[in-house]
C-alpha positions in Angstrom: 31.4 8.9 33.4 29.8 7.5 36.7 27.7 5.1 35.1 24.6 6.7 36.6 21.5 7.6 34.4 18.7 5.2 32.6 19.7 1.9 31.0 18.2 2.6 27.7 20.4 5.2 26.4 18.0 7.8 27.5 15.6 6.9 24.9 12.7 5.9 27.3 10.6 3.0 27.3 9.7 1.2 24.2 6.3 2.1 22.6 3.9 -0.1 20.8 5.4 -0.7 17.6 3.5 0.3 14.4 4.3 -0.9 10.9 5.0 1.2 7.9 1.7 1.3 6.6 -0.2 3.1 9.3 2.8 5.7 9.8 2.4 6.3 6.1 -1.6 6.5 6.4 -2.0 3.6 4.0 -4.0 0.4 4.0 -1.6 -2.0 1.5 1.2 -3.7 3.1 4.6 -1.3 2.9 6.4 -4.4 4.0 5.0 -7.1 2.1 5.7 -4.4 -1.6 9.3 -4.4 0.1 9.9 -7.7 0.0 8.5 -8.6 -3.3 10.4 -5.8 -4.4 14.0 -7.5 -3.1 12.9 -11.0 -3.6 12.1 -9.7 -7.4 15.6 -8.6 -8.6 14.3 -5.6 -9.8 17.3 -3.7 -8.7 20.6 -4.5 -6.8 19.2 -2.1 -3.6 16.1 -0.5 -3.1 15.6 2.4 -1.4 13.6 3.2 2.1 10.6 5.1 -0.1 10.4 3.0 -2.9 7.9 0.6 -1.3 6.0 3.1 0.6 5.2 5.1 -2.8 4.5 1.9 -5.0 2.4 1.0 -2.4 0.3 4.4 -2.3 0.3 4.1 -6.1 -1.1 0.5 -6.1 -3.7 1.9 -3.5 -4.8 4.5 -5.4 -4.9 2.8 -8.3 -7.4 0.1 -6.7 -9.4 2.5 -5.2 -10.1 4.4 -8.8 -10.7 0.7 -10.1 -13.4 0.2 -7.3 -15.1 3.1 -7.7 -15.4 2.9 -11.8 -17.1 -1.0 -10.3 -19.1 0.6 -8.0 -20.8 2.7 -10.3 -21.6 0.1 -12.8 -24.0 1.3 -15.8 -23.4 5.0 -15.1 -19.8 5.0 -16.0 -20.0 3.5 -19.5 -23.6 3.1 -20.4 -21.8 1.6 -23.9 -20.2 -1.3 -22.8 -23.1 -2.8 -20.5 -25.7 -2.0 -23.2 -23.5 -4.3 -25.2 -22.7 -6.5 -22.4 -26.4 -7.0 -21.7 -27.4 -7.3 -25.6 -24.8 -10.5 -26.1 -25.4 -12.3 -22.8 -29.4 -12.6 -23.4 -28.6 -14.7 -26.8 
């Protein structure tokens, strides 16, 4: 071993980091489900992709919610008739 060679292990120069969410294509915070997952005490460890997939679950889920909102009277013409008939008292 002469010593010779790069300084960084030959890994190269550091890149612009990018946070869990955007390497798993997803808009809610990987790190921030992480977290709340530890700081909970839901378990004594929690695995690498626990938080990524409870994460694209609670996306999902919010983006099914939104578009049942966006939709408004067409999704359950019931409930707003009903709605509409007990606010105008």
């Amino acid at each position: 071993m002469s010593g010779k060679g790069k300084a960084t292990g030959g890994r190269g120069k550091k890149g612009k980091s990018s946070s869990r969410s955007s390497k798993a294509g997803l808009q809610f915070p990987v790190a921030r489900v992480a977290r709340y997952l530890k700081k909970g005490r839901f378990a004594q460890r929690v695995g690498a992709g626990a938080p990524v997939y409870l994460a694209a679950v609670l996306e999902y889920l919010c983006a099914e919610i939104l578009e049942l909102a966006g939709n408004g009277p067409a999704s359950f013409p019931a409930i707003f008739n009903w709605l509409s008939a007990t606010t105008k008292s």
